[in-house]
RODREN-851395 format. One record per residue (C-alpha): residue number from 0; residue in one letter; x, y, z. Coordinates in steps of 0.5 Angstrom, whole numbers, plus 500, padded with zeros to 3 digits. Layout:
N
<rec><gunu>NUM</gunu><voza>a</voza><px>X</px><py>Y</py><pz>Z</pz></rec>
...
***
This chain:
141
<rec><gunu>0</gunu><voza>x</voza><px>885</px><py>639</py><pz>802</pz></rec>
<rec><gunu>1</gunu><voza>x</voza><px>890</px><py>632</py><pz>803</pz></rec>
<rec><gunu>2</gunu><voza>x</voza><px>886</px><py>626</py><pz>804</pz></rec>
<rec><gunu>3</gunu><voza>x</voza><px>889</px><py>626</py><pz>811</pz></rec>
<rec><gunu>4</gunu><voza>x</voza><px>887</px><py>632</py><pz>813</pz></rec>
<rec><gunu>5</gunu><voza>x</voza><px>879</px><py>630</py><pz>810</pz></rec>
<rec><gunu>6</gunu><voza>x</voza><px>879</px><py>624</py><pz>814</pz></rec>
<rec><gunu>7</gunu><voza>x</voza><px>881</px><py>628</py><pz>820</pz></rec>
<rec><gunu>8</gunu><voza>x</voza><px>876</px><py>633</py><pz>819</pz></rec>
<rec><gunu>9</gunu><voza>x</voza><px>871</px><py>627</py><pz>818</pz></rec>
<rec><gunu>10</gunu><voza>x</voza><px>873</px><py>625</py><pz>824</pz></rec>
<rec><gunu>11</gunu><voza>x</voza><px>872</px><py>630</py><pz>829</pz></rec>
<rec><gunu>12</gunu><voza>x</voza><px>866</px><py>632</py><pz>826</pz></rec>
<rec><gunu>13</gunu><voza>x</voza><px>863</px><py>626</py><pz>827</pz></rec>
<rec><gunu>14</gunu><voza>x</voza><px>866</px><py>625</py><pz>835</pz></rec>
<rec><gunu>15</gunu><voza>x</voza><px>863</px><py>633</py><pz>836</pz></rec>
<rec><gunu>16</gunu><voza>x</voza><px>855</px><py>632</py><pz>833</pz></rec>
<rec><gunu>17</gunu><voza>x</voza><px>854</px><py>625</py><pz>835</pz></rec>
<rec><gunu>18</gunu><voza>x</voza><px>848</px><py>623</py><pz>834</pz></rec>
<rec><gunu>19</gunu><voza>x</voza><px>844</px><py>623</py><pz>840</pz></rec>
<rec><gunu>20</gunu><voza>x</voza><px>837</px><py>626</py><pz>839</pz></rec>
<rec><gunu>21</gunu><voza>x</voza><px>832</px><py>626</py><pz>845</pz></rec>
<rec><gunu>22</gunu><voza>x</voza><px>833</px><py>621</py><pz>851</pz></rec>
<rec><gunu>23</gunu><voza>x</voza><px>828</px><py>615</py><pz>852</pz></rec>
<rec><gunu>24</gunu><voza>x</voza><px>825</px><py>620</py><pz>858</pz></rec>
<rec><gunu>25</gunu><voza>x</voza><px>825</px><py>627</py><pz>853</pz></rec>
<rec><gunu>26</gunu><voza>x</voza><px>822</px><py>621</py><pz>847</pz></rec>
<rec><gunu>27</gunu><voza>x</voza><px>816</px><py>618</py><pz>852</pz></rec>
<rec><gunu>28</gunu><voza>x</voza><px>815</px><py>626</py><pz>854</pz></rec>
<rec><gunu>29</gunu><voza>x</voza><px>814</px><py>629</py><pz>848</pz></rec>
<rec><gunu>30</gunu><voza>x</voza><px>810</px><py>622</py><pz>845</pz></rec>
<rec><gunu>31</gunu><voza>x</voza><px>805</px><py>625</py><pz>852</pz></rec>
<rec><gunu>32</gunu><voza>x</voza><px>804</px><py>631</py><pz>850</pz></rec>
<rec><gunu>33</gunu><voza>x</voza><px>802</px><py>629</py><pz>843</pz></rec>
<rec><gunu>34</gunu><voza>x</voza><px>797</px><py>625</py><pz>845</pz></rec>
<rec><gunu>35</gunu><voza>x</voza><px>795</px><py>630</py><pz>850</pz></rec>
<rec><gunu>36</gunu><voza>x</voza><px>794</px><py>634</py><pz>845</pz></rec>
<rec><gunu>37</gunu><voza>x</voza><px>799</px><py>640</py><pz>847</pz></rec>
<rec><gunu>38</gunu><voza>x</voza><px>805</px><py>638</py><pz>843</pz></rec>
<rec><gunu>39</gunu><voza>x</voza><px>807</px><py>644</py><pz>837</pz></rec>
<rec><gunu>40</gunu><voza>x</voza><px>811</px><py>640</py><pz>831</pz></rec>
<rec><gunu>41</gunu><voza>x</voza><px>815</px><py>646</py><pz>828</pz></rec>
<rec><gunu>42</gunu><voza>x</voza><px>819</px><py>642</py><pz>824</pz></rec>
<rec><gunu>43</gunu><voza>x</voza><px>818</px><py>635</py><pz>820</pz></rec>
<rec><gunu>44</gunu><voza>x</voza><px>824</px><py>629</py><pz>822</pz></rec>
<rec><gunu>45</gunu><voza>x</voza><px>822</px><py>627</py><pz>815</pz></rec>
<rec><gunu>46</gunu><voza>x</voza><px>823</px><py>632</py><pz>812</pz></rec>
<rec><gunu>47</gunu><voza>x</voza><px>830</px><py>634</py><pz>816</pz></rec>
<rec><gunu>48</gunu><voza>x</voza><px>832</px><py>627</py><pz>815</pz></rec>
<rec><gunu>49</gunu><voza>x</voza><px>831</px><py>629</py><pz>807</pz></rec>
<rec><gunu>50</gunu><voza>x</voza><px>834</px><py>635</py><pz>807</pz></rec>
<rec><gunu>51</gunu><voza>x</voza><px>841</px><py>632</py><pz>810</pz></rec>
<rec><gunu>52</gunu><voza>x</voza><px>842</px><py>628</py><pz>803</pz></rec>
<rec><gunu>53</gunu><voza>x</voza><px>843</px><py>636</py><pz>801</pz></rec>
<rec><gunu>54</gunu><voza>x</voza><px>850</px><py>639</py><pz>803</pz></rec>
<rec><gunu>55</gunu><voza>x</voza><px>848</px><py>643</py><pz>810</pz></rec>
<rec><gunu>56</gunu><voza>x</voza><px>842</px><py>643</py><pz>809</pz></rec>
<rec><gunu>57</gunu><voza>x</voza><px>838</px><py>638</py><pz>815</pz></rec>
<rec><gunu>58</gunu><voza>x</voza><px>843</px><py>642</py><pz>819</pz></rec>
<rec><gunu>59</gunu><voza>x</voza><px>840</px><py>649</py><pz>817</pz></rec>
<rec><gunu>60</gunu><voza>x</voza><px>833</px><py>647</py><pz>817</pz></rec>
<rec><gunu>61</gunu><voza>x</voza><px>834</px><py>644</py><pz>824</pz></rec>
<rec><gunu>62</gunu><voza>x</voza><px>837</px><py>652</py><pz>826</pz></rec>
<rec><gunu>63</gunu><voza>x</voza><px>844</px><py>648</py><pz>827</pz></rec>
<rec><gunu>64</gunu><voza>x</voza><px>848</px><py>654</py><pz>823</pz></rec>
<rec><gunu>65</gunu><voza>x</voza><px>855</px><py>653</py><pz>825</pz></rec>
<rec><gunu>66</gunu><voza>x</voza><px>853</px><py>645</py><pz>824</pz></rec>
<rec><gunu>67</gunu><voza>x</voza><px>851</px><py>646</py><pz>817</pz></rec>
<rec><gunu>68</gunu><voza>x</voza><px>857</px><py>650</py><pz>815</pz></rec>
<rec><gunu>69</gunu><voza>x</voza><px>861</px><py>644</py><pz>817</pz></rec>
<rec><gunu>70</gunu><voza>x</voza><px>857</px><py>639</py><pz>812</pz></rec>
<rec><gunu>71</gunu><voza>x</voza><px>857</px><py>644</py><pz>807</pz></rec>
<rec><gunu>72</gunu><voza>x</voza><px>865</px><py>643</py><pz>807</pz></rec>
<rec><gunu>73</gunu><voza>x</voza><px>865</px><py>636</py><pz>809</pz></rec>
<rec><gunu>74</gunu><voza>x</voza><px>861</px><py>634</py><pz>803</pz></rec>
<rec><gunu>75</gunu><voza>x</voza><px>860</px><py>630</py><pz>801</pz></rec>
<rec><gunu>76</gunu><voza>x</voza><px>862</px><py>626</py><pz>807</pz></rec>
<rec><gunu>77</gunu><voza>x</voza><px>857</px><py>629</py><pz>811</pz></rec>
<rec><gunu>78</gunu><voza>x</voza><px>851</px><py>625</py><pz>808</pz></rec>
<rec><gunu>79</gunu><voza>x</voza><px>853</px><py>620</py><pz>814</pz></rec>
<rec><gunu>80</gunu><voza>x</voza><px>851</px><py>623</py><pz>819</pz></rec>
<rec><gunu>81</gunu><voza>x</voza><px>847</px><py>629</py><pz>816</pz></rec>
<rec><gunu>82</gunu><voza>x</voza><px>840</px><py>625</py><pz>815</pz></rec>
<rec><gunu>83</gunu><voza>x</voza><px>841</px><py>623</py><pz>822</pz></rec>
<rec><gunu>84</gunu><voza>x</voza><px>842</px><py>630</py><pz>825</pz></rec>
<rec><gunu>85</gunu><voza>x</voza><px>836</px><py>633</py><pz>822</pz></rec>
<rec><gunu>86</gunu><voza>x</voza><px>832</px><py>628</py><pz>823</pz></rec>
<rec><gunu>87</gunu><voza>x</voza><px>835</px><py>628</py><pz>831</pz></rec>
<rec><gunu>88</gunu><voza>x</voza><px>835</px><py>636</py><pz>831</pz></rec>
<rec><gunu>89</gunu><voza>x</voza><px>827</px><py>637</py><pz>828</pz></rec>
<rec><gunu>90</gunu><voza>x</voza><px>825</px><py>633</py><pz>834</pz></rec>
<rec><gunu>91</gunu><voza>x</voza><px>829</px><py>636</py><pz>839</pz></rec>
<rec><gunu>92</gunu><voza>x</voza><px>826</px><py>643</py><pz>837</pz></rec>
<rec><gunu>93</gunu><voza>x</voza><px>819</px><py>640</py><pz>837</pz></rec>
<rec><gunu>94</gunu><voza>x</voza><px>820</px><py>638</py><pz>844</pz></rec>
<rec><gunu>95</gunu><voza>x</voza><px>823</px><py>645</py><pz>847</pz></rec>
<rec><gunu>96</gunu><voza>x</voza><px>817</px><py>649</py><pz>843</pz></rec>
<rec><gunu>97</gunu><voza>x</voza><px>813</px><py>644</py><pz>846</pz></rec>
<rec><gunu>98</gunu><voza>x</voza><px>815</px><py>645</py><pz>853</pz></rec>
<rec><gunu>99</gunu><voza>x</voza><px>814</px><py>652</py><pz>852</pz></rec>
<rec><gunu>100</gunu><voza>x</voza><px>808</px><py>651</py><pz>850</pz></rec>
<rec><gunu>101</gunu><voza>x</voza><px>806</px><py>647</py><pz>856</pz></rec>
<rec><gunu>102</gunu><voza>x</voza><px>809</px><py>652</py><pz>861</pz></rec>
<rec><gunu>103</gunu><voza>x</voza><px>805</px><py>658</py><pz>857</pz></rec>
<rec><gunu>104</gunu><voza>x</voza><px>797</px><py>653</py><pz>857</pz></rec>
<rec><gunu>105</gunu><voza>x</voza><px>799</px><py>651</py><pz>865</pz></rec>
<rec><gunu>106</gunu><voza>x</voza><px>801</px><py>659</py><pz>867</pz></rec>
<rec><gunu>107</gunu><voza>x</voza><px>794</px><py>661</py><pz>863</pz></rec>
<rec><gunu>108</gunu><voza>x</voza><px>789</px><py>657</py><pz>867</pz></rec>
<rec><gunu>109</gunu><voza>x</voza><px>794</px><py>657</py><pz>873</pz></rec>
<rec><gunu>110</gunu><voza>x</voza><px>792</px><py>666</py><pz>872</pz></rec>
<rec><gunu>111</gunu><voza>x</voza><px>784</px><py>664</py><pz>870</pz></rec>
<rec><gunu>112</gunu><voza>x</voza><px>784</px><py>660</py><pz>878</pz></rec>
<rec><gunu>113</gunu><voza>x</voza><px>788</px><py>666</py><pz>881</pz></rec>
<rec><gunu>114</gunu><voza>x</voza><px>782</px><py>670</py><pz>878</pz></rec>
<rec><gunu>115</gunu><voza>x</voza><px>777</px><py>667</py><pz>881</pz></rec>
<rec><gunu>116</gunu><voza>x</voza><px>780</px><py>666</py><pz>888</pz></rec>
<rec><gunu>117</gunu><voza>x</voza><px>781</px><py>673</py><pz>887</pz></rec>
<rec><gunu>118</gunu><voza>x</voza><px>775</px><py>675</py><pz>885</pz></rec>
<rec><gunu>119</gunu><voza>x</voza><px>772</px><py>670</py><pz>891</pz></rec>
<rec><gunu>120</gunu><voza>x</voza><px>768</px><py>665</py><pz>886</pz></rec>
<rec><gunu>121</gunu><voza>x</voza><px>772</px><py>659</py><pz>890</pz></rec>
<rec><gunu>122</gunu><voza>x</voza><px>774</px><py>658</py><pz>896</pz></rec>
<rec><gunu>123</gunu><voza>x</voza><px>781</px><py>656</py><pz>898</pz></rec>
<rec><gunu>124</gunu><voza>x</voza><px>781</px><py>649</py><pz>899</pz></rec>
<rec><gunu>125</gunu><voza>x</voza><px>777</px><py>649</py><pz>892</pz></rec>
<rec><gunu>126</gunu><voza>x</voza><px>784</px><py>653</py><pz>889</pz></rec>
<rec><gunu>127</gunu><voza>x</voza><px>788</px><py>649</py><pz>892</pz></rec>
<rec><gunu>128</gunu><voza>x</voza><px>784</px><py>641</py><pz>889</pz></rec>
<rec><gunu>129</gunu><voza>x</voza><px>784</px><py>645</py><pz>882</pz></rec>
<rec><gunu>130</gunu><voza>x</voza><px>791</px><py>648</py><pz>883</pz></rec>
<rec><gunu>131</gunu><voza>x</voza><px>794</px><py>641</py><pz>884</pz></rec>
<rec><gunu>132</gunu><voza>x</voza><px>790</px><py>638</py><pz>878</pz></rec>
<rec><gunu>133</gunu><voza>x</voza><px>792</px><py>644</py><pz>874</pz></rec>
<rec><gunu>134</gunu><voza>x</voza><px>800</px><py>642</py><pz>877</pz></rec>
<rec><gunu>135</gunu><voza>x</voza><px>799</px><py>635</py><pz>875</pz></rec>
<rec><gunu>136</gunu><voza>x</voza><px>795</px><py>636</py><pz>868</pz></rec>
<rec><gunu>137</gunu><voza>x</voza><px>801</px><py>639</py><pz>865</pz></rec>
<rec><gunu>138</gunu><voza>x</voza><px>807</px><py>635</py><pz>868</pz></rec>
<rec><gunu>139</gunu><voza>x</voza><px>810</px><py>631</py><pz>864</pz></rec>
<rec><gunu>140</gunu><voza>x</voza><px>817</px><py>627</py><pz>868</pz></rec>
***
């Protein structure tokens, strides 16, 4: 591969992954549920960045195949950006597993409330204080 050919593909590769990582308003809603205590850490940013340094392998460790197949071809030219696309892709994992997990502990309490409207142990008023403060428990945007 010619220098101009690599330096194109450098190019592309760099205007394609950017370097976005989660939005002000995913970071301020993850950092709630980590102080709620309901935020899941898969993966470490630390150790995604880390890896980056190795060819392809903050892209691997953060589920991005196509990504570190890229950085395993544009070594290495791609530990620019891989440390920072690790870093970037284990937190936004961190985020999706974490709000799937707030959806499942919001479904089960809402699933015990059901119950005991069902099983008449509250009334419907007290079903719908307790629904709402459920509903605003798990709401995080």
């Amino acid at each position: 591969m010619n220098i101009r050919t690599m330096l194109g593909v450098l190019v592309a590769t760099l205007f394609c992954t950017g370097c976005d990582g989660l939005n002000s308003r995913q970071e301020a809603e993850l950092r709630a549920m980590e102080s709620d205590n309901v935020a899941v850490k898969e993966k470490s940013p630390g150790t995604g960045a880390a890896l980056g340094i190795l060819p392809g392998c903050g892209s691997f460790y953060t589920r991005q195949w196509g990504m570190g197949i890229v950085d395993l071809i544009t070594w290495p030219f791609s530990i620019l950006w891989d440390p920072i696309s690790g870093y970037n892709g284990a937190k936004e994992l961190n985020y999706d597993v974490s709000r799937e997990n707030v959806k499942k502990l919001k479904k089960k309490e809402m699933e015990d409330l059901d119950q005991k409207l069902e099983g008449k142990k509250i009334s419907a008023e007290e079903y719908a204080l307790q629904a709402r403060k459920i509903d605003k428990k798990y709401t995080y945007d």
